[in-house]
PDB file as gemmi writes it, atoms N, CA and C in Angstrom:
CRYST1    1.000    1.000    1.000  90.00  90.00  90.00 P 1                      
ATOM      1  N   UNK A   1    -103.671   3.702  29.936  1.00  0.00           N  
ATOM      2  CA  UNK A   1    -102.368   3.656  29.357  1.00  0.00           C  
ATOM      3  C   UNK A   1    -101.723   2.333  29.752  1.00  0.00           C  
ATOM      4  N   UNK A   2    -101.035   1.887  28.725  1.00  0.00           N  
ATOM      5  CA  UNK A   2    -100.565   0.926  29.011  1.00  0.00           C  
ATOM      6  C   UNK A   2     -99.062   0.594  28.812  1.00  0.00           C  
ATOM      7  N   UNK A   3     -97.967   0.845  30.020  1.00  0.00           N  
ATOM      8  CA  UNK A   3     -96.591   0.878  29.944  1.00  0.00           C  
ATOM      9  C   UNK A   3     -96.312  -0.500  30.154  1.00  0.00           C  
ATOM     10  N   UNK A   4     -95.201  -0.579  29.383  1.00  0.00           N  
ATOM     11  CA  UNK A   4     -93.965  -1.180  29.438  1.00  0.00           C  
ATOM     12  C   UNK A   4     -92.555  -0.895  29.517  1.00  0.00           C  
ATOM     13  N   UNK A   5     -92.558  -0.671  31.370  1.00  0.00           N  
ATOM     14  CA  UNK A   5     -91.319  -0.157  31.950  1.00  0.00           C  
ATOM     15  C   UNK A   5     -90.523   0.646  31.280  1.00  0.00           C  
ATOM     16  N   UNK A   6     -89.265   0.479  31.218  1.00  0.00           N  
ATOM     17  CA  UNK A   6     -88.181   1.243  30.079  1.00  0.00           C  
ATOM     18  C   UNK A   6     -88.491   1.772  28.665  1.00  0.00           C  
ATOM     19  N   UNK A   7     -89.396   0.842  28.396  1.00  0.00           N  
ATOM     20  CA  UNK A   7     -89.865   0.924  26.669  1.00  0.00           C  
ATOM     21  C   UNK A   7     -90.889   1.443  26.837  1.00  0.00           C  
ATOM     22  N   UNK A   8     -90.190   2.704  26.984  1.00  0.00           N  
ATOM     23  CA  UNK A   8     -91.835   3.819  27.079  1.00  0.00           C  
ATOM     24  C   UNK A   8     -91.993   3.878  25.301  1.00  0.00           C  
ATOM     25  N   UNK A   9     -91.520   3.102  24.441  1.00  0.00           N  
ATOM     26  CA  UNK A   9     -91.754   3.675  23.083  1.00  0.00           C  
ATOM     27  C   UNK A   9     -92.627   2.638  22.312  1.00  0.00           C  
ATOM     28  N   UNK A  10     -92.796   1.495  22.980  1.00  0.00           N  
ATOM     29  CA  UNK A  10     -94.003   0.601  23.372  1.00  0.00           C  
ATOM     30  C   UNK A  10     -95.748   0.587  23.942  1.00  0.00           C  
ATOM     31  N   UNK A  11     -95.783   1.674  24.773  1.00  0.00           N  
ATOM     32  CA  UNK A  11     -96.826   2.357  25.729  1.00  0.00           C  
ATOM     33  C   UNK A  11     -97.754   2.282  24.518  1.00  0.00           C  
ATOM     34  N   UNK A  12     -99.207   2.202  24.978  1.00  0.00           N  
ATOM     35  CA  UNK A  12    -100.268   2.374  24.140  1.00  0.00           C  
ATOM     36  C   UNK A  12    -101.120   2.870  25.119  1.00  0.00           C  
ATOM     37  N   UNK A  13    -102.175   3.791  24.410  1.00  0.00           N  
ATOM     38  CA  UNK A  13    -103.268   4.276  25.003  1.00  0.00           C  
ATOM     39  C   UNK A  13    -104.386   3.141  24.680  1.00  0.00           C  
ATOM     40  N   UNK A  14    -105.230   2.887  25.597  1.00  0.00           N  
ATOM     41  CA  UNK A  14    -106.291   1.904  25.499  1.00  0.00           C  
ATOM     42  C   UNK A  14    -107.600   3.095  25.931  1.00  0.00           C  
ATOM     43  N   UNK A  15    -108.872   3.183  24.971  1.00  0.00           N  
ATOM     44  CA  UNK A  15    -109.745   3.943  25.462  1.00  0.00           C  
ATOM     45  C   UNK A  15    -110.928   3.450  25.191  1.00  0.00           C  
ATOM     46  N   UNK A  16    -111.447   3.023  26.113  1.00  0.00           N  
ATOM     47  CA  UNK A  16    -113.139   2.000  25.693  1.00  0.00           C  
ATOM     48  C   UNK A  16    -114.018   2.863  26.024  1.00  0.00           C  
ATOM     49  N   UNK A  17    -114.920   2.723  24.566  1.00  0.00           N  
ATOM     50  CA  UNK A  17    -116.267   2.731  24.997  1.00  0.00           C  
ATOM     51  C   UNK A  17    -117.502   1.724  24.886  1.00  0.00           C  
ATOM     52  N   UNK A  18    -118.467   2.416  24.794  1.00  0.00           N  
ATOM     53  CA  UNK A  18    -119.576   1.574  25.074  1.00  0.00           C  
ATOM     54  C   UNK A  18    -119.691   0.368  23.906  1.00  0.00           C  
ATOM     55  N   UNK A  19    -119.610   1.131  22.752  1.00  0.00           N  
ATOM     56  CA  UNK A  19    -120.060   0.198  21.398  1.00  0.00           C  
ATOM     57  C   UNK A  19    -118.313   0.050  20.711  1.00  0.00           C  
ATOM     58  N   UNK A  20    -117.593   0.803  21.755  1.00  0.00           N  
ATOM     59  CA  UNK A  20    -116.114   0.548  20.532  1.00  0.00           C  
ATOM     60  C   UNK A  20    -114.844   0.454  21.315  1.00  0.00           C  
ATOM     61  N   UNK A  21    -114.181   0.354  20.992  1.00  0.00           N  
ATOM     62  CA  UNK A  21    -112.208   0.849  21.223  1.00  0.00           C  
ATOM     63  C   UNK A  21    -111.456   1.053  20.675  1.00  0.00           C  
ATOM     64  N   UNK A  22    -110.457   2.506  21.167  1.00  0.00           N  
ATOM     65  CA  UNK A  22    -109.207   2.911  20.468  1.00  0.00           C  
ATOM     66  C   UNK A  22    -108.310   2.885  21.363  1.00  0.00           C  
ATOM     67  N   UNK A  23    -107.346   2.048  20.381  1.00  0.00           N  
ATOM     68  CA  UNK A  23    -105.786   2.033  21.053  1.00  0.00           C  
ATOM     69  C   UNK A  23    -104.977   3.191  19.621  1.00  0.00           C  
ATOM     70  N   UNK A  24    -103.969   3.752  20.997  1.00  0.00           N  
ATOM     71  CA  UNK A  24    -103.245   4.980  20.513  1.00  0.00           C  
ATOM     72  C   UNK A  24    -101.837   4.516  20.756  1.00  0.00           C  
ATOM     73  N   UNK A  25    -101.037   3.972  19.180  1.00  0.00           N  
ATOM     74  CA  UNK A  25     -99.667   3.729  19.309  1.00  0.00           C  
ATOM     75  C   UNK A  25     -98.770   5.247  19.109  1.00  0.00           C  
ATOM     76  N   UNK A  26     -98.814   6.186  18.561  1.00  0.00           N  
ATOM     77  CA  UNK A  26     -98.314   6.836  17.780  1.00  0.00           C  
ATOM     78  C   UNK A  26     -97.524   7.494  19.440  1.00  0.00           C  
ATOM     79  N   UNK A  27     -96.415   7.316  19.159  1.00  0.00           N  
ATOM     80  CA  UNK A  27     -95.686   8.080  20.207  1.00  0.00           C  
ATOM     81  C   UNK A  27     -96.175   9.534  20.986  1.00  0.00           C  
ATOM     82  N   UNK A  28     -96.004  10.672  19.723  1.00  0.00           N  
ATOM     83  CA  UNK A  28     -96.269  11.872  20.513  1.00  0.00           C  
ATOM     84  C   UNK A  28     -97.665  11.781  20.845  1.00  0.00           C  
ATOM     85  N   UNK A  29     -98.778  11.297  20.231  1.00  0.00           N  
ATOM     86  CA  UNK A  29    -100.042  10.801  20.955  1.00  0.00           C  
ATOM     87  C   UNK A  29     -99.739  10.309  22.162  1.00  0.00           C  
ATOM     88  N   UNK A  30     -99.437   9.322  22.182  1.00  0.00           N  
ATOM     89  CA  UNK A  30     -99.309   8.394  23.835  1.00  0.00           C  
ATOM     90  C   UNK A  30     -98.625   9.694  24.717  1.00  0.00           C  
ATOM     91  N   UNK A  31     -97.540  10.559  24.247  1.00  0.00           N  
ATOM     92  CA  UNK A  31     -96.760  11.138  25.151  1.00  0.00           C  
ATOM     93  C   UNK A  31     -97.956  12.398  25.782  1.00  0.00           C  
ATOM     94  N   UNK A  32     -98.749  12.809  24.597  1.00  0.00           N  
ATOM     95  CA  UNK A  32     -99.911  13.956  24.999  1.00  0.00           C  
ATOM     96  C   UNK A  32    -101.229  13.431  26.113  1.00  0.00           C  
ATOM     97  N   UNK A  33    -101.555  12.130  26.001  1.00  0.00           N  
ATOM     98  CA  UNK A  33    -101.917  11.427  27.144  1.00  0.00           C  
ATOM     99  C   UNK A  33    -101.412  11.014  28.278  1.00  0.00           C  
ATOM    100  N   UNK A  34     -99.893  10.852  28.390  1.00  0.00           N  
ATOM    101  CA  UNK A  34     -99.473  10.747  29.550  1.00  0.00           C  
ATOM    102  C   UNK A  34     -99.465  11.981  30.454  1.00  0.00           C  
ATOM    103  N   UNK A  35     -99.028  13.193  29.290  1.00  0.00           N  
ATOM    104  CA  UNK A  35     -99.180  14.254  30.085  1.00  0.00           C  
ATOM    105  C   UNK A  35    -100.577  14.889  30.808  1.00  0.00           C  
ATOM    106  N   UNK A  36    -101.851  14.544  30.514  1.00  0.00           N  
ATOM    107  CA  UNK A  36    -102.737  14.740  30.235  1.00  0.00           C  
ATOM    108  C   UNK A  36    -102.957  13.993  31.329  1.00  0.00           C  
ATOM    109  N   UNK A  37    -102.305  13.116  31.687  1.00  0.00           N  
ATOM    110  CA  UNK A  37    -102.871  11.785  32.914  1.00  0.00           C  
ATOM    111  C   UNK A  37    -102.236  12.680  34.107  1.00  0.00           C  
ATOM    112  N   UNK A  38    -100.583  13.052  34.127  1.00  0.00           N  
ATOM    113  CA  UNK A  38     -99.610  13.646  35.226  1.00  0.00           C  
ATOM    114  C   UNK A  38    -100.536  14.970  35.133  1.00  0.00           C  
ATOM    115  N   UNK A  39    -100.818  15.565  34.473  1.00  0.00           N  
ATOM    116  CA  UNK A  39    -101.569  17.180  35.198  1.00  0.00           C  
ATOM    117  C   UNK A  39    -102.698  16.616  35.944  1.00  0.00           C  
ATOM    118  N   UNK A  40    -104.000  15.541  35.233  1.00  0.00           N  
ATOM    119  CA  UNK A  40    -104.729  15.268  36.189  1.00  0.00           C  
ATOM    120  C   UNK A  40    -104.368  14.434  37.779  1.00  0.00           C  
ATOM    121  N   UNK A  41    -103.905  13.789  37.578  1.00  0.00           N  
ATOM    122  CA  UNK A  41    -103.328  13.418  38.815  1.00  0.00           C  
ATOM    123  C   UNK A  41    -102.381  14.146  39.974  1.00  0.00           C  
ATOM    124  N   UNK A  42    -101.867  15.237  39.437  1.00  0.00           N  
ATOM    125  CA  UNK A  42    -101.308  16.333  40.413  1.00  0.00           C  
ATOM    126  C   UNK A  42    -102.229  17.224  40.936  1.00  0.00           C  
ATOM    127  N   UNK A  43    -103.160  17.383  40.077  1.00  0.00           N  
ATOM    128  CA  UNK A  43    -104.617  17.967  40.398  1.00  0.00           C  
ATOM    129  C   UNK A  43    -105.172  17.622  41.523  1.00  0.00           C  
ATOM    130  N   UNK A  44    -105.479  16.448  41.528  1.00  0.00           N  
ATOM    131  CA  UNK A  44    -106.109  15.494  42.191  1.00  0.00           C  
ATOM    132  C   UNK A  44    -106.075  15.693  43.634  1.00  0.00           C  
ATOM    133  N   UNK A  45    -107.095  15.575  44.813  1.00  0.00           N  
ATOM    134  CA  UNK A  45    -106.795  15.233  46.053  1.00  0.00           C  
ATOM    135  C   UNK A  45    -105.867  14.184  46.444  1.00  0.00           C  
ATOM    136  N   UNK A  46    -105.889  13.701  47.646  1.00  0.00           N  
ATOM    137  CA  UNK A  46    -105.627  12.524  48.141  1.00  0.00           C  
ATOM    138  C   UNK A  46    -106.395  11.827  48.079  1.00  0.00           C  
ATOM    139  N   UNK A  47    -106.489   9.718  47.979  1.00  0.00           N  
ATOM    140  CA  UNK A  47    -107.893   9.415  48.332  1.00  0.00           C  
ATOM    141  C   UNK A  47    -108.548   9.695  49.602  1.00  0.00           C  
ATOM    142  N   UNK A  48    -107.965   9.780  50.797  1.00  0.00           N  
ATOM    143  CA  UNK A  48    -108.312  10.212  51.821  1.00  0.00           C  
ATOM    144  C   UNK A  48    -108.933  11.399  52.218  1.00  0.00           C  
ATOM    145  N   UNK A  49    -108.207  12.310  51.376  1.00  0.00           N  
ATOM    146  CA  UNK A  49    -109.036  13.778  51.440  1.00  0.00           C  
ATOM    147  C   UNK A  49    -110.463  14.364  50.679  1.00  0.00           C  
ATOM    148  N   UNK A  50    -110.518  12.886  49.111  1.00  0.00           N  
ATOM    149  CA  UNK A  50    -111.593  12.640  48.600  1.00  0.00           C  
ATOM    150  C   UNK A  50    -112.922  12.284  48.871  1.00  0.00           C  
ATOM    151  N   UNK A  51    -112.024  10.992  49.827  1.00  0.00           N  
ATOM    152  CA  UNK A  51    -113.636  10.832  50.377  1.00  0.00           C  
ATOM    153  C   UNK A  51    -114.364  11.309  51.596  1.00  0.00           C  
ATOM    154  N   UNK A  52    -113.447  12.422  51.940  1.00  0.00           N  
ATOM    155  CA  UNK A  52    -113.326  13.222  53.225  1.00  0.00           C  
ATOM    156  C   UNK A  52    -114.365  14.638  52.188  1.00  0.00           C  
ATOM    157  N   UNK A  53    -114.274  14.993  51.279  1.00  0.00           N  
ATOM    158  CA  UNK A  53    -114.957  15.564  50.291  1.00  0.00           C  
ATOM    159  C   UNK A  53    -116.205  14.720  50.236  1.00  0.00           C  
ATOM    160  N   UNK A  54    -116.350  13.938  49.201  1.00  0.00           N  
ATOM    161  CA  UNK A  54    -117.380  13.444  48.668  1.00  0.00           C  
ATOM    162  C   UNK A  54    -118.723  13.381  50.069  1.00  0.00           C  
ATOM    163  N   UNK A  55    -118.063  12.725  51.262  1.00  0.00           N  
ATOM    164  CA  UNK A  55    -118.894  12.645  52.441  1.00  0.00           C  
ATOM    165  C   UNK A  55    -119.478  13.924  53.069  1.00  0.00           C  
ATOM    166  N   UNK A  56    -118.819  14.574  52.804  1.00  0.00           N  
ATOM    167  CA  UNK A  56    -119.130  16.443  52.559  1.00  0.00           C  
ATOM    168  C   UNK A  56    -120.242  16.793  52.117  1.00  0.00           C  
ATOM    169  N   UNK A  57    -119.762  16.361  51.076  1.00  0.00           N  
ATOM    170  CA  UNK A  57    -120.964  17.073  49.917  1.00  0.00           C  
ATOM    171  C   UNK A  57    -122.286  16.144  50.129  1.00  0.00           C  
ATOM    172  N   UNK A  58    -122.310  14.655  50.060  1.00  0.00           N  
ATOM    173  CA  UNK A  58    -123.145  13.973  50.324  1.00  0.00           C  
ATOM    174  C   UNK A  58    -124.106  14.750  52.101  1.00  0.00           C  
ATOM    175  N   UNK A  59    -123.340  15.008  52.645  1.00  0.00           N  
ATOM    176  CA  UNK A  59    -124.123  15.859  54.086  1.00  0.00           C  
ATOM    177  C   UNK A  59    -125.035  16.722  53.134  1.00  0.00           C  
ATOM    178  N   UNK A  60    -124.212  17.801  52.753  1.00  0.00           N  
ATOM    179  CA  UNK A  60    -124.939  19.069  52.680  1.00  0.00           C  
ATOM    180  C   UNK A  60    -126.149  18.975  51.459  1.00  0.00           C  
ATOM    181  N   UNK A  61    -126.148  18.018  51.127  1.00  0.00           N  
ATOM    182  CA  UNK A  61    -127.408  17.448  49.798  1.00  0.00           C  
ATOM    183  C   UNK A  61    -128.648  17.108  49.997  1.00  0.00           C  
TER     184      UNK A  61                                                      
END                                                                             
């Protein structure tokens, strides 16, 4: 995602892949990705507690 401060009505989604890219102007689009970004990121560990995980799992493997 790509903000511009105040002018959240500016924001574009940027999404690459391998052979292509889509950018997403359309407001309630961008707004369904932001939300989509804030649930994953509340989700989320800490990085600290991540790699306190990952080193975990890497043991028991």
């Amino acid at each position: 995602m790509l903000g511009f401060g105040p002018h959240v009505d500016l924001d574009v989604v940027h999404a690459e892949g391998l052979t292509s890219a889509l950018y997403v102007e359309e407001p309630d689009k961008v707004a369904a990705h932001r939300e989509a970004w804030q649930r994953l990121t509340s989700a989320a560990l800490p990085v600290g507690s991540s790699a306190d995980l990952i080193t975990e799992i890497r043991k028991n493997t």
